[in-house]
C-alpha positions in Angstrom: 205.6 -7.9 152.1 207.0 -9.7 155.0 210.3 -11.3 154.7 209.2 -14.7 155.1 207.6 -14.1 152.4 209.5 -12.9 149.8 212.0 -15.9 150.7 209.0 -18.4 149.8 209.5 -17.3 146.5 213.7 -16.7 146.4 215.0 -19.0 148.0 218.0 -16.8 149.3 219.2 -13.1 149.0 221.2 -13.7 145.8 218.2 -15.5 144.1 216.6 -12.1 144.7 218.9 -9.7 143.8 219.2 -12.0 140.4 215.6 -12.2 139.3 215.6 -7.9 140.5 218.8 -7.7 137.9 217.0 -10.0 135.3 213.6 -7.7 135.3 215.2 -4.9 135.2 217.5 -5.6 132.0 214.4 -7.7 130.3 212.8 -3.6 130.6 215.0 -2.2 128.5 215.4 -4.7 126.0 211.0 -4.9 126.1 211.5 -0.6 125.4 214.1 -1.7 122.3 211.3 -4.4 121.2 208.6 -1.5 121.0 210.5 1.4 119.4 212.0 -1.0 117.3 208.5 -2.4 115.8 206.9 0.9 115.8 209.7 2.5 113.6 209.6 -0.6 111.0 209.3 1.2 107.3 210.2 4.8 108.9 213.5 6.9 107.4 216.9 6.1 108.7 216.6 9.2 110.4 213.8 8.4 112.5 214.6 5.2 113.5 218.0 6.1 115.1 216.2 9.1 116.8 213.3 6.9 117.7 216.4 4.3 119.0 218.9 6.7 120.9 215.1 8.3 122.9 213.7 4.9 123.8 217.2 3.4 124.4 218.2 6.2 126.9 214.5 6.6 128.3 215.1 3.1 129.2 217.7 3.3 130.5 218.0 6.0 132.7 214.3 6.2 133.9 215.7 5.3 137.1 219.6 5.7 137.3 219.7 5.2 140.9 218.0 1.3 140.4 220.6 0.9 137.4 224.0 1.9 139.6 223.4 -0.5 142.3 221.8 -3.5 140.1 225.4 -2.9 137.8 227.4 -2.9 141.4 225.9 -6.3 142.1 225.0 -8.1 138.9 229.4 -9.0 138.7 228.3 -11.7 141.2 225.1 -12.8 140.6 225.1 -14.1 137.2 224.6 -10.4 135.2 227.3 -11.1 132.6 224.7 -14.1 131.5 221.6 -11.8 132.1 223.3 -9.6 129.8 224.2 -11.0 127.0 220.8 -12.7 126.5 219.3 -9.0 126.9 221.7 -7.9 124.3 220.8 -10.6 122.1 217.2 -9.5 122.3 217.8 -6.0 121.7 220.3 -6.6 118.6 217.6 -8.9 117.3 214.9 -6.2 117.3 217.5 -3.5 115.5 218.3 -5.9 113.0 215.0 -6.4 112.2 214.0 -2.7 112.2 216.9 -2.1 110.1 216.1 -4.4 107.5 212.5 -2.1 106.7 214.5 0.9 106.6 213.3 2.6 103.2 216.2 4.6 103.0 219.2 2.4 103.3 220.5 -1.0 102.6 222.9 -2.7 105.3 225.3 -6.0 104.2 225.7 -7.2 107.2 222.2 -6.0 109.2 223.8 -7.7 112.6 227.2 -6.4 112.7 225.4 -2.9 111.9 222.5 -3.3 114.5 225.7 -4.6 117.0 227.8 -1.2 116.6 224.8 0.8 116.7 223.7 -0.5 120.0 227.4 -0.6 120.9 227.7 3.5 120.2 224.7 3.6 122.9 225.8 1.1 125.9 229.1 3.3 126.1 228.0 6.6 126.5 225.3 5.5 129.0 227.8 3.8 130.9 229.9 6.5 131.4 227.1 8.5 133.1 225.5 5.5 135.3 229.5 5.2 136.3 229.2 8.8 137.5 231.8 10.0 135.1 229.9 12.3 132.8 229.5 15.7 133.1 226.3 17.5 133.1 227.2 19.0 129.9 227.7 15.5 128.9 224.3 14.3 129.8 222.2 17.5 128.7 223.9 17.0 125.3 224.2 13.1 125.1 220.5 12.2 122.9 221.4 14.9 120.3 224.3 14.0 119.7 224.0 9.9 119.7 221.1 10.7 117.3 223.5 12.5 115.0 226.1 9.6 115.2 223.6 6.9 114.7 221.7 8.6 112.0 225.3 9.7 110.2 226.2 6.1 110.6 223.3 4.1 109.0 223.6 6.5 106.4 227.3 6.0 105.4 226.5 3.1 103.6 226.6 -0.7 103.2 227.6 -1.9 106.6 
């Protein structure tokens, strides 16, 4: 595509970069959607491993993309883009956690917040460049084990 063309449709770079950012972050939380309605009615233990896989297979299907959309999104509106993905994906844990069979949650949002929460970090730490590889070969077993110990502890 020429690049008269693609500023018919963005009107300058930042409009670009922006609507690049937006797609991107609108992938994941689309992953999060599916796992999330596919696992409705399945065993606490399932659904966090079904999570942490789609979550992270999200994620970092291309870690290269997610570095450099991070290092730009601080000025192009990302905060925003954000928070309304987050929204999304909190949304469709809530919702998954409320079929759980298995367990029973007071506060489904503040539950489906921490879990996602326990995710973001982790993932961060390795698209910052500061995990190990031991870190990253071990990362999905073990956020499964947290999420799954966590859902189970209880009312939350």
């Amino acid at each position: 595509m020429s690049v008269g063309s693609v500023y018919q449709y963005y009107p300058n770079r930042d409009a670009m970069l922006a609507a690049v950012l937006e797609r991107h972050l609108s992938g994941i939380a689309d992953a999060v959607e599916v796992v999330c309605r596919d696992n409705h009615g399945r065993p606490i233990a399932d659904m966090a491993k079904a999570l942490v896989e789609g979550y992270l297979a999200a994620k970092l299907r291309n870690p290269e993309e997610s570095r450099a959309l991070y290092a730009v999104s601080g000025e192009r509106g990302g905060a925003e883009a954000a928070a309304r993905v987050y929204k999304r994906m909190e949304a469709a844990v809530r919702a998954l956690l409320t079929t759980a069979p298995d367990a029973r949650f007071e506060d489904p949002s503040m539950t489906a917040s921490i879990a996602l929460h326990a995710l973001v970090g982790p993932v961060r730490t390795i698209l910052d460049g500061e995990a190990s590889p031991a870190f990253e070969a071990r990362l999905q077993d073990q956020l499964v084990r947290l999420l799954t110990a966590y859902l189970r502890s209880g009312p939350g």
